[in-house]
Structure formats: structure tokens, C-alpha cells
DSSP file (Angstrom, degrees, kcal/mol; ACC not computed):
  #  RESIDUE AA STRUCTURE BP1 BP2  ACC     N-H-->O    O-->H-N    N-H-->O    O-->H-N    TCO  KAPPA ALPHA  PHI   PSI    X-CA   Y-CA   Z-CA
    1    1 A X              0   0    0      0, 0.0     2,-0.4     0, 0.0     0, 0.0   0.000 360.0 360.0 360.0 144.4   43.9  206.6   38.0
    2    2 A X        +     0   0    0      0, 0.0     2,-0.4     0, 0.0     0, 0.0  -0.991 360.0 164.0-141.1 123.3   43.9  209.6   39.8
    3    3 A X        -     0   0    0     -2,-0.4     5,-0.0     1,-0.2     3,-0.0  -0.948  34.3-110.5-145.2 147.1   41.6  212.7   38.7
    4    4 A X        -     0   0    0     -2,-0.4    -1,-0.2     1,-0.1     4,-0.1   0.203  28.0 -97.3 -59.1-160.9   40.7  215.9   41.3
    5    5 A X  S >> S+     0   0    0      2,-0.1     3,-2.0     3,-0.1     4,-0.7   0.857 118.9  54.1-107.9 -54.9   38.1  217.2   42.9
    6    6 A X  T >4 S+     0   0    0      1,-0.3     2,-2.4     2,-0.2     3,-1.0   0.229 110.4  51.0 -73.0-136.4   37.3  220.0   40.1
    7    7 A X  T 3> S+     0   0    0      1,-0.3     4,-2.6     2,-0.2    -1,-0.3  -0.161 110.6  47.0 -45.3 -22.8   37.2  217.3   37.6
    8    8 A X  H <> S+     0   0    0     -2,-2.4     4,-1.7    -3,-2.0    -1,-0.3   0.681 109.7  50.5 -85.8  -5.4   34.9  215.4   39.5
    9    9 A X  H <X S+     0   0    0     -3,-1.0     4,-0.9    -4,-0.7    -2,-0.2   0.359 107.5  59.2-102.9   8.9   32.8  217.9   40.3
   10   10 A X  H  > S+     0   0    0     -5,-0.3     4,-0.8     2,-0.2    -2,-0.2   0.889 102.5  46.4 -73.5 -82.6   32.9  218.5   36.9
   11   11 A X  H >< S+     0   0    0     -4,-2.6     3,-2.1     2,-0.2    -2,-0.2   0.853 113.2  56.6 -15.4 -61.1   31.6  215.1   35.8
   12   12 A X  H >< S+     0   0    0     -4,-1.7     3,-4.7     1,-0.3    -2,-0.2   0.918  99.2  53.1 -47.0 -77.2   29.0  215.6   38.4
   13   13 A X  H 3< S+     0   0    0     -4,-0.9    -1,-0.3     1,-0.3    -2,-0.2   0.458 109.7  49.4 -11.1 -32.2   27.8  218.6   37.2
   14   14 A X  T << S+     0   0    0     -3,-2.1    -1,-0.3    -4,-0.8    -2,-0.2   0.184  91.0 102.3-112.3  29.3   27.2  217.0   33.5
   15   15 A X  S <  S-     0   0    0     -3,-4.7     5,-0.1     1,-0.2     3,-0.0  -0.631  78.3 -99.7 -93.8 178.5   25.3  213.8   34.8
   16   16 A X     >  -     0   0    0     -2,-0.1     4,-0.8     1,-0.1    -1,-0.2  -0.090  29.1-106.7 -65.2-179.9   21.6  213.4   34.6
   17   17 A X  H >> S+     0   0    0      2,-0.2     3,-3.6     1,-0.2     4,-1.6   0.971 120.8  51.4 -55.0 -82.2   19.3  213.9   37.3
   18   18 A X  H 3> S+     0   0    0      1,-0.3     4,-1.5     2,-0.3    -1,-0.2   0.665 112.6  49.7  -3.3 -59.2   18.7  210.4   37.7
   19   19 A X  H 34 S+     0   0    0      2,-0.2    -1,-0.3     1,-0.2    -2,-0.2   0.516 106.8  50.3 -72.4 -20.7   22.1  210.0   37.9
   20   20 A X  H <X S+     0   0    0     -3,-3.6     4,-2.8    -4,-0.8    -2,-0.3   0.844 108.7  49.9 -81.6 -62.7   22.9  212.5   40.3
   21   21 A X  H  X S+     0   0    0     -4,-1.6     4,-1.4     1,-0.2     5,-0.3   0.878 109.5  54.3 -69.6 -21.9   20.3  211.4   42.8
   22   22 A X  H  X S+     0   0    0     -4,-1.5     4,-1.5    -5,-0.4    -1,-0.2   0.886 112.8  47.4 -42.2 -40.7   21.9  207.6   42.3
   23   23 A X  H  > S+     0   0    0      1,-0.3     4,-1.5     2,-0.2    -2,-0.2   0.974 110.6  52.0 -80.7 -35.8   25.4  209.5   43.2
   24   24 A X  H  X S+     0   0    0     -4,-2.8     4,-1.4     1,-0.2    -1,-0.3   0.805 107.6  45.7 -90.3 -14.1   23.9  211.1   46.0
   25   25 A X  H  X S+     0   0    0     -4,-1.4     4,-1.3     1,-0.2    -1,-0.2   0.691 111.4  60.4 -37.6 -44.0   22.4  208.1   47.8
   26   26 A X  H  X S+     0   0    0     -4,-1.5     4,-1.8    -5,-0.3    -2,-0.2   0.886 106.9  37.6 -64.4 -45.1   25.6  206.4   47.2
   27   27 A X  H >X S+     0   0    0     -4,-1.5     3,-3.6     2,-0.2     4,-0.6   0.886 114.2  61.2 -88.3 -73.6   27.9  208.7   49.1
   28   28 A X  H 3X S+     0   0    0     -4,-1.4     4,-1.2     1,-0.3     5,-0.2   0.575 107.7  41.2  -0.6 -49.9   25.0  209.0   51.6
   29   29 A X  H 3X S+     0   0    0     -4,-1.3     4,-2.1     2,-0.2    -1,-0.3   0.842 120.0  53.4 -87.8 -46.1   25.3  205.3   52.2
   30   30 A X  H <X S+     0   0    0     -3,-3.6     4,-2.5    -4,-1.8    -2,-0.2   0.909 105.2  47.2 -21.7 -76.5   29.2  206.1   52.1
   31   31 A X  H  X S+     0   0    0     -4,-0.6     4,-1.8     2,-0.2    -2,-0.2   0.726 114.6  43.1 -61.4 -44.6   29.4  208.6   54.4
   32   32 A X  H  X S+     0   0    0     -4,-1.2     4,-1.9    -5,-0.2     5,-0.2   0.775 115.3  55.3 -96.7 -32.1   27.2  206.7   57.5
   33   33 A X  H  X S+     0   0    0     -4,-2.1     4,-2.7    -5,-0.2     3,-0.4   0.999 111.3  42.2 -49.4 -53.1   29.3  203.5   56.5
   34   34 A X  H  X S+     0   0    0     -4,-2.5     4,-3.2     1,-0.3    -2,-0.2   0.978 124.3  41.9 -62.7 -55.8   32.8  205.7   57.1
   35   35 A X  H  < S+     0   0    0     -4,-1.8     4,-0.3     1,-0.3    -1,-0.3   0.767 104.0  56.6 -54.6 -33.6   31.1  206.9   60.1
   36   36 A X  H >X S+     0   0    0     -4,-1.9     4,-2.4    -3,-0.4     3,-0.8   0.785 113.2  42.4 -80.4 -38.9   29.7  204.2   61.3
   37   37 A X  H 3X S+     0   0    0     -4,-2.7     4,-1.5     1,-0.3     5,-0.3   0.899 110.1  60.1 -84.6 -23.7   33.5  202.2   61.5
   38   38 A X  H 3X S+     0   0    0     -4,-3.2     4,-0.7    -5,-0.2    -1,-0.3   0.662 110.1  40.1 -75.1   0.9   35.1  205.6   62.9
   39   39 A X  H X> S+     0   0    0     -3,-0.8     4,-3.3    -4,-0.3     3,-0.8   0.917 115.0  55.7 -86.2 -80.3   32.4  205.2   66.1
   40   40 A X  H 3X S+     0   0    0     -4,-2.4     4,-1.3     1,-0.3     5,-0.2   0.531 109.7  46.3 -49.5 -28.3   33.3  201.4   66.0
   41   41 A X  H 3X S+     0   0    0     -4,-1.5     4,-4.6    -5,-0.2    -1,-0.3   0.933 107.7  50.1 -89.8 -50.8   36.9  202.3   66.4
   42   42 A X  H <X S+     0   0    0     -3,-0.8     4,-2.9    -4,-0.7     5,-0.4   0.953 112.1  54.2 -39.7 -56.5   36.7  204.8   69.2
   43   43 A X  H >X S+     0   0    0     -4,-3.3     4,-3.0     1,-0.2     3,-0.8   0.967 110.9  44.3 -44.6 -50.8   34.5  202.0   71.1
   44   44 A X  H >X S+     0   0    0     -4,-1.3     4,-1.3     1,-0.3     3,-0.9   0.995 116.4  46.5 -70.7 -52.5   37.3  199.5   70.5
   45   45 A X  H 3X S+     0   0    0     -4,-4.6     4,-0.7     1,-0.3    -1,-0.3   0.699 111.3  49.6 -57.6 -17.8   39.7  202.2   71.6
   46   46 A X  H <X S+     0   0    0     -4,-2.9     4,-1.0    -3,-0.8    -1,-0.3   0.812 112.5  53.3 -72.0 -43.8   37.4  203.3   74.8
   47   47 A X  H XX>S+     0   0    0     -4,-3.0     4,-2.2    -3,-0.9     3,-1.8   0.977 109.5  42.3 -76.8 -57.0   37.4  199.4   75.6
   48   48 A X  H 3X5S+     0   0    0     -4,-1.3     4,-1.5     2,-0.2     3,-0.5   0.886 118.7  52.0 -46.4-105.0   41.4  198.8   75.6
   49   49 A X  H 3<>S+     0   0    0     -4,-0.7     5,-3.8     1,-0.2     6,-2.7   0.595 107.2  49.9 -19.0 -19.9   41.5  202.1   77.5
   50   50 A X  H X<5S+     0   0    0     -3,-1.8     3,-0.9    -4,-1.0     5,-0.3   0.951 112.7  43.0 -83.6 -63.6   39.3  200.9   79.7
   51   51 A X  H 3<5S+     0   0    0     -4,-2.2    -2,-0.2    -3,-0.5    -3,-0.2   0.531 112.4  52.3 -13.7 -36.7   41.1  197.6   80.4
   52   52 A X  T 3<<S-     0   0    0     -4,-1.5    -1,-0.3    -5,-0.5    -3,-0.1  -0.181 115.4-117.1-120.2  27.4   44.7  199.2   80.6
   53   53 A X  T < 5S+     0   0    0     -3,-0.9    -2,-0.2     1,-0.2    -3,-0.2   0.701  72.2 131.9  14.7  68.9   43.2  202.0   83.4
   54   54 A X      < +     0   0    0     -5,-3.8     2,-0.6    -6,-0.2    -1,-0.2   0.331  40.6 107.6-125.2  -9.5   43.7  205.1   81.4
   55   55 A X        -     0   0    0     -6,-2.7     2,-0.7    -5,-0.3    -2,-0.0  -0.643  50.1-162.2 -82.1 132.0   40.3  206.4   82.1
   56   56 A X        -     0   0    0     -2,-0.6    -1,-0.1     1,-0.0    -6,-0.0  -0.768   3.1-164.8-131.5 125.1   39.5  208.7   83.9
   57   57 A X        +     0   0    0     -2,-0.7     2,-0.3     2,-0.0    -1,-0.0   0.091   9.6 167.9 -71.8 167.3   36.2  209.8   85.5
   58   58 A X        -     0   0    0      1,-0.1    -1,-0.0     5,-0.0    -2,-0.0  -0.900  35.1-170.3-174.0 146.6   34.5  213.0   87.3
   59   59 A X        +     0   0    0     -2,-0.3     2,-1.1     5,-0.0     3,-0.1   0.550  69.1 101.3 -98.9 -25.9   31.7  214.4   88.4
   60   60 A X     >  -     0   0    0      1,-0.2     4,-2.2     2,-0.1     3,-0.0  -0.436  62.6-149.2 -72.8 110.4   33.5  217.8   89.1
   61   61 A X  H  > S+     0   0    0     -2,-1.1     4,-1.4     2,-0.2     5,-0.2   0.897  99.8  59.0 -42.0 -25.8   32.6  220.5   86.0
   62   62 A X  H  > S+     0   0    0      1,-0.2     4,-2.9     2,-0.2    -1,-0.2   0.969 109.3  36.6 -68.2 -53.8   35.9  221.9   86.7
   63   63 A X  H  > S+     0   0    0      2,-0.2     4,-2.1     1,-0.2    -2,-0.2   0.972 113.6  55.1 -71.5 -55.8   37.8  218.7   86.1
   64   64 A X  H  X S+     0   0    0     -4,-2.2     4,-1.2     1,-0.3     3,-0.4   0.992 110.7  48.6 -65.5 -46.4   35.6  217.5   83.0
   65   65 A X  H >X S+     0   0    0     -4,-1.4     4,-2.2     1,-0.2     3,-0.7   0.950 112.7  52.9 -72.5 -31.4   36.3  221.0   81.2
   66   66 A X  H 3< S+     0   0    0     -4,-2.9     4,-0.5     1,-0.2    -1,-0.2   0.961 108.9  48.8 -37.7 -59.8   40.1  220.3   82.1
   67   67 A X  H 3< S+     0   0    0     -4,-2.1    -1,-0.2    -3,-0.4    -2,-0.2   0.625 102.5  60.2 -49.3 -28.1   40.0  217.3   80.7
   68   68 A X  H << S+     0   0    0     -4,-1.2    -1,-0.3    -3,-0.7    -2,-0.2   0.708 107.1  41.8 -71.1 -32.7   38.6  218.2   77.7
   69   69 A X     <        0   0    0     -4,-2.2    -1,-0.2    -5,-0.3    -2,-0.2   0.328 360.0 360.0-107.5  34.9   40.9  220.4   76.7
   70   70 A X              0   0    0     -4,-0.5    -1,-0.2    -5,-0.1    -3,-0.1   0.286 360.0 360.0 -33.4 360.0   43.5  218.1   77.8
């Protein structure tokens, strides 16, 4: 089933309170889960990167801001 975002914010919009702060705990808990595995994935992806010597360090300001907008 596949419904939009204006129909869900629709829904929202006619639950109770009650129900509303339930929903919003819920995506809360959502949201730091999703985050939590996109951190966990970067790590894994720092660690392989590390391992395969494709990182590369500095101490020079010049070079970090290069790198960054590598």
C-alpha cells in the first residue's frame, strides 16, 4: 500500500493527542535507530579504508580544507 506524505500528514493531524505523542516517540526512536546504523556504516567503511590504505592524514589546515572539499 502506498499512500503520500499529505495523506499521512493528514491522518496525523486527525489522531488524538495521546496518539500523536505515541507517533512522535516512535519516529524519535526511528530516527536515532536510522542514524545510529548510518554512523555504524561509515565506521565499517573508515575501517576497510583504513585496511586498504586510502586514508589520508594531515596536520596542515591547507591540506585538511582541500580535502574536504575533495
Amino acid at each position: 500500500m502506498s499512500v503520500n506524505f499529505a495523506t499521512v500528514v493528514e491522518y496525523v493531524h486527525n489522531l488524538s493527542y495521546h496518539e500523536k505523542s505515541q507517533l512522535r516517540e516512535l519516529l524519535e526512536k526511528d530516527l536515532i535507530e536510522e542514524r545510529r546504523e548510518e554512523i555504524y556504516q561509515n565506521y565499517r567503511l573508515s575501517q576497510q579504508q583504513h585496511r586498504d590504505n586510502l586514508l589520508e592524514f594531515s596536520s596542515d589546515m591547507n591540506r585538511l580544507e582541500e580535502m574536504l572539499n575533495d
